[in-house]
TIVO-2410 file (N, C-alpha, C; in nm, 3 decimals):
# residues 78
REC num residu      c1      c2      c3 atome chaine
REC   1      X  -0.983   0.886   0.640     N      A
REC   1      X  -0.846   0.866   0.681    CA      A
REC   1      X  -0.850   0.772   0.800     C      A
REC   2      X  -0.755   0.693   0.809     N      A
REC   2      X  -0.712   0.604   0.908    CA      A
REC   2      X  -0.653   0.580   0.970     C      A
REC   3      X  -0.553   0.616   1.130     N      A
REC   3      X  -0.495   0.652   1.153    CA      A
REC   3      X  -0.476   0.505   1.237     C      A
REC   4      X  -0.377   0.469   1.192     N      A
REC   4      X  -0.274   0.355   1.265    CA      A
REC   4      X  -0.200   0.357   1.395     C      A
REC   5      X  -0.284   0.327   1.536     N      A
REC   5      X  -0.233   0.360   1.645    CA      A
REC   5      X  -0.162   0.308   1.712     C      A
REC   6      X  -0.106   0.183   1.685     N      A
REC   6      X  -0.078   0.061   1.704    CA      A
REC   6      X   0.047   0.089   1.824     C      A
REC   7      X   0.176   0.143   1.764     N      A
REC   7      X   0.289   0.229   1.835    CA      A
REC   7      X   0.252   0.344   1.965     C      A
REC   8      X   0.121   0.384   1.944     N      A
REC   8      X   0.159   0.513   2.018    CA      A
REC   8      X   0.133   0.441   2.187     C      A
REC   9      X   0.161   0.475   2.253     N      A
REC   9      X   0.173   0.368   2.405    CA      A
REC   9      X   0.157   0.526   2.462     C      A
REC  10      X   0.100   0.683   2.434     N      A
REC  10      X   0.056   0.775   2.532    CA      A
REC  10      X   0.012   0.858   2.456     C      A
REC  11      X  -0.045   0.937   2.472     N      A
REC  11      X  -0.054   1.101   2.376    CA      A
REC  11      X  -0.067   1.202   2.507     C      A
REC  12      X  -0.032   1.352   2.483     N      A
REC  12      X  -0.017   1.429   2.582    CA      A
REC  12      X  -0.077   1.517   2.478     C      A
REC  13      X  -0.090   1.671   2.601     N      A
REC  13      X  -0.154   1.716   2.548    CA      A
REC  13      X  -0.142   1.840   2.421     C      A
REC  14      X  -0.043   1.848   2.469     N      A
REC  14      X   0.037   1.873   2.272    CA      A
REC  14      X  -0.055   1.788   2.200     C      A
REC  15      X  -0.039   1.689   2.173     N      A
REC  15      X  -0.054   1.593   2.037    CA      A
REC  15      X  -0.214   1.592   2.060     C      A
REC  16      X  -0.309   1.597   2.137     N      A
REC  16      X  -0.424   1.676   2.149    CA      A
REC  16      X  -0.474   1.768   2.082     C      A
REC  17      X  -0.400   1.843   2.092     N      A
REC  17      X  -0.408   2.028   2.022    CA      A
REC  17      X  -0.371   1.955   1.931     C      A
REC  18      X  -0.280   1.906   1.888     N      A
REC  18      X  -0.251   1.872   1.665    CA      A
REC  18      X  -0.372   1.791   1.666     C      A
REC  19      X  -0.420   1.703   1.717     N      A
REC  19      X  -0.514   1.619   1.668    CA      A
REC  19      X  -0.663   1.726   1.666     C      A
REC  20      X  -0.705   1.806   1.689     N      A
REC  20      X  -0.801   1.897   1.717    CA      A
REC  20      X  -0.794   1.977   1.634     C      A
REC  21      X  -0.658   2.010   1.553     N      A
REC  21      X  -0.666   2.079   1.447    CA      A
REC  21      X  -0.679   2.003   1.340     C      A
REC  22      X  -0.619   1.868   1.334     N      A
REC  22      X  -0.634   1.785   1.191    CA      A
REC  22      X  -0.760   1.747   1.194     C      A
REC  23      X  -0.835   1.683   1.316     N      A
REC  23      X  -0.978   1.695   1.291    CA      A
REC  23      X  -1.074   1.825   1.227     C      A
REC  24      X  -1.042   1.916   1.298     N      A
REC  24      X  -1.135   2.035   1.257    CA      A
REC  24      X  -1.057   2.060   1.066     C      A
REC  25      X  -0.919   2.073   1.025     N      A
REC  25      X  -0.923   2.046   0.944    CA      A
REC  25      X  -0.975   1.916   0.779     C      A
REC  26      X  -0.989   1.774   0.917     N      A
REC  26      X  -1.071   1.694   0.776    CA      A
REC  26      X  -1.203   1.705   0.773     C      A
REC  27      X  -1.258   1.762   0.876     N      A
REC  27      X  -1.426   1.749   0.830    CA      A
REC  27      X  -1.476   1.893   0.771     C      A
REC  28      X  -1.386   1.948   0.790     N      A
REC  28      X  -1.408   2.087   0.659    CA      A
REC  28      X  -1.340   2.056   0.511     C      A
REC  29      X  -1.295   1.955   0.499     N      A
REC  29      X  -1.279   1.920   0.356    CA      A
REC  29      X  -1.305   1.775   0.335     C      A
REC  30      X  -1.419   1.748   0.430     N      A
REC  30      X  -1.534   1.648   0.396    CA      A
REC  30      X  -1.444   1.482   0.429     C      A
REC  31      X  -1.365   1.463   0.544     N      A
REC  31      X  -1.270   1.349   0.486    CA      A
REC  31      X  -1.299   1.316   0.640     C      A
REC  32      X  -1.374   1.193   0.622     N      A
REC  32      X  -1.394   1.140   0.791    CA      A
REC  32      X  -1.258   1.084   0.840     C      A
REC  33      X  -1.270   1.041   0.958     N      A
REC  33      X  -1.135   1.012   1.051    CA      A
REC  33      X  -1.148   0.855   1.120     C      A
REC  34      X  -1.103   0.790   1.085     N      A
REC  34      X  -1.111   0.637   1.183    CA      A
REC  34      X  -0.990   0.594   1.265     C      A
REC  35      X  -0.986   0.519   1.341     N      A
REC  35      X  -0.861   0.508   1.405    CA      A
REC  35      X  -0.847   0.335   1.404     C      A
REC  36      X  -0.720   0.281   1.408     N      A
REC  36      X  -0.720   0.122   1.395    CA      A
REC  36      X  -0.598   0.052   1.503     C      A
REC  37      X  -0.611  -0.041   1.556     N      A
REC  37      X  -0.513  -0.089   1.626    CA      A
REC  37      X  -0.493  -0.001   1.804     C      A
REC  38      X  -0.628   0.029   1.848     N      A
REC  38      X  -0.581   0.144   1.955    CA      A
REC  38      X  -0.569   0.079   2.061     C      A
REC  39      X  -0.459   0.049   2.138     N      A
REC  39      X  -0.478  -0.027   2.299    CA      A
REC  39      X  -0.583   0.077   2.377     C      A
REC  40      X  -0.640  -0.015   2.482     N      A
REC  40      X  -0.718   0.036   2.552    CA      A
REC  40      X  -0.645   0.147   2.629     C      A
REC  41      X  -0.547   0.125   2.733     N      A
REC  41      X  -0.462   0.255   2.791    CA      A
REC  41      X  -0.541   0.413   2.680     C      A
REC  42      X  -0.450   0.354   2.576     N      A
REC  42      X  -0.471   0.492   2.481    CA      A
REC  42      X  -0.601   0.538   2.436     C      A
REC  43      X  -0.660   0.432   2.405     N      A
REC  43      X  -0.801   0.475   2.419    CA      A
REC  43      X  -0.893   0.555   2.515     C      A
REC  44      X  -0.830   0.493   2.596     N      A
REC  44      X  -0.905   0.603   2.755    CA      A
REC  44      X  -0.824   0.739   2.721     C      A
REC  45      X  -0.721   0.734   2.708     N      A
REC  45      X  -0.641   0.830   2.730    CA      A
REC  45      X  -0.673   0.910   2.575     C      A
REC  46      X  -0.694   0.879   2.465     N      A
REC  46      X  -0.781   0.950   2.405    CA      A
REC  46      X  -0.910   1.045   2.403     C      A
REC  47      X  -1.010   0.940   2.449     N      A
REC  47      X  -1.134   1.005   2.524    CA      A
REC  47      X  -1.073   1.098   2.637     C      A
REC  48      X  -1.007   1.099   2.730     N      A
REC  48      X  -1.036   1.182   2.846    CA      A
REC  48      X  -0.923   1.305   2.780     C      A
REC  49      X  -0.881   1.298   2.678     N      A
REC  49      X  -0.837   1.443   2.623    CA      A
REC  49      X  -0.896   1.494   2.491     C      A
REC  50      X  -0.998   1.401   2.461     N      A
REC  50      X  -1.073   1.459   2.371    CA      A
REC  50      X  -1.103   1.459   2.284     C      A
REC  51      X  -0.969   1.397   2.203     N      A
REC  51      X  -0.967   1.345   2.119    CA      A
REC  51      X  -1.064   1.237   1.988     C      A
REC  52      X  -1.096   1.133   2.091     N      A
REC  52      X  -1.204   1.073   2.024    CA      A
REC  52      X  -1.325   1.034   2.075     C      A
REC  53      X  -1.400   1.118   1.994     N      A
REC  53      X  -1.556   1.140   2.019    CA      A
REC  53      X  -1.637   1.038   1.911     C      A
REC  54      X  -1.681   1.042   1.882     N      A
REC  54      X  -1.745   0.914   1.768    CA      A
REC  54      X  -1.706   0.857   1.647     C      A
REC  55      X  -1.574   0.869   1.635     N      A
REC  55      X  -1.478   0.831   1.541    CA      A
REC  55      X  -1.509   0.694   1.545     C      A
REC  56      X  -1.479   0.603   1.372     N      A
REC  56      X  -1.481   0.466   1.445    CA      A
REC  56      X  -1.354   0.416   1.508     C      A
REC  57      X  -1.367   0.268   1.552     N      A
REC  57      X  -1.247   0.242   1.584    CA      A
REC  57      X  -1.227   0.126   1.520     C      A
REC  58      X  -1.125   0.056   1.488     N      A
REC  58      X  -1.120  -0.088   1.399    CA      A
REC  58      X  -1.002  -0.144   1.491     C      A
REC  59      X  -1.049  -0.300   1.493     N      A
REC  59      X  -0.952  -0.415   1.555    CA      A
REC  59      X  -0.803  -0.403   1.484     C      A
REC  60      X  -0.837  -0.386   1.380     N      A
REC  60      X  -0.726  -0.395   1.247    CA      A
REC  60      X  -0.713  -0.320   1.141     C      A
REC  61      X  -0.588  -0.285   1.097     N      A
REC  61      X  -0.600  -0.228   0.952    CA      A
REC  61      X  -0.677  -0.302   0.824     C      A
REC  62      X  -0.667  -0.403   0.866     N      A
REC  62      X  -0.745  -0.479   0.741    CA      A
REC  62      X  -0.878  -0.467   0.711     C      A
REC  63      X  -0.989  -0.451   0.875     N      A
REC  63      X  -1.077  -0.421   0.928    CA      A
REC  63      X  -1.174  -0.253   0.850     C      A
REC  64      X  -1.071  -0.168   0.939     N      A
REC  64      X  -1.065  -0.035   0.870    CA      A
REC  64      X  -1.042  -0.033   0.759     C      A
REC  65      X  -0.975  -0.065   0.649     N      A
REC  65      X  -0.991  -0.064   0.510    CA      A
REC  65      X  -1.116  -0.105   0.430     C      A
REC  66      X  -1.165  -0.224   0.487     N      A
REC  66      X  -1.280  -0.269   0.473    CA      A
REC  66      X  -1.418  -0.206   0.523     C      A
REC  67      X  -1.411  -0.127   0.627     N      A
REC  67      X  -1.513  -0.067   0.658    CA      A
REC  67      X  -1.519   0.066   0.608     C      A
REC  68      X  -1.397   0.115   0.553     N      A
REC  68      X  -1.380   0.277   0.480    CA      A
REC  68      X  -1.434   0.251   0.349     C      A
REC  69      X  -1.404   0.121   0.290     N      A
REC  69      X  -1.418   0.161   0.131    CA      A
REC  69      X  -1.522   0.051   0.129     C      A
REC  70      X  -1.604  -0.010   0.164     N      A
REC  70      X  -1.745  -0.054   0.192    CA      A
REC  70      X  -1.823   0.021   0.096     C      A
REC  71      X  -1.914  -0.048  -0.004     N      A
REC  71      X  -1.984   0.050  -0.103    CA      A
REC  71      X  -2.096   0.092  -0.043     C      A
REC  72      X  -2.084   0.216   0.027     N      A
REC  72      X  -2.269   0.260   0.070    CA      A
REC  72      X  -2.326   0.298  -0.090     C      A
REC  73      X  -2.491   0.261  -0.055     N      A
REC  73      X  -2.614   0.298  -0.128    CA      A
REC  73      X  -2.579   0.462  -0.149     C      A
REC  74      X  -2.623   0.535  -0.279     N      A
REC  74      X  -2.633   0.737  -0.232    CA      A
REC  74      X  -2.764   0.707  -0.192     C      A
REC  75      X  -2.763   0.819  -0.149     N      A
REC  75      X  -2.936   0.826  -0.088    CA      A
REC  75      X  -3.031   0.884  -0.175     C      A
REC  76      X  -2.986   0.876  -0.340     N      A
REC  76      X  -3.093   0.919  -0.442    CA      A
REC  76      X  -3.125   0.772  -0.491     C      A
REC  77      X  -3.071   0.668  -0.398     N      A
REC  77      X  -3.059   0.513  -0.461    CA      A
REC  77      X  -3.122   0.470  -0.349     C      A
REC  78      X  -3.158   0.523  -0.302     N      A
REC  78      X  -3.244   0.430  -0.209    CA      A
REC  78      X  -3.367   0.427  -0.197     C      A
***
């Protein structure tokens, strides 16, 4: 999933707590998380609530599309 940050200009810590649950909800049903378009402000302001820990991040949606659906090797193919 890819989450288009482009608009958000703050997050508090409400939207913290939802984001902590949709995380803990996609990686229990196996669905990584990327984020695209993030100003720096928000970015900090991401990290220092917690939000994003090694998620990727993409310049662009075009970017992130391209790096989500990228054909990896399985690893019985390698």
């Amino acid at each position: 999933m890819v989450l288009d940050l482009e608009a958000v200009s703050d997050v508090d810590v409400t939207a913290a707590e939802s984001f902590e649950g949709l995380k803990d909800w996609l990686r229990d049903h196996g669905v990584s998380l990327a984020f695209s378009r993030v100003t720096p402000p928000v970015q900090k302001r991401l990290r220092l609530l917690g939000i994003l820990d090694d998620e990727p991040l993409h310049p662009t949606n075009r970017a992130a599309v391209e790096a989500v659906t990228a054909v990896r090797p399985r690893e019985d193919d390698a």
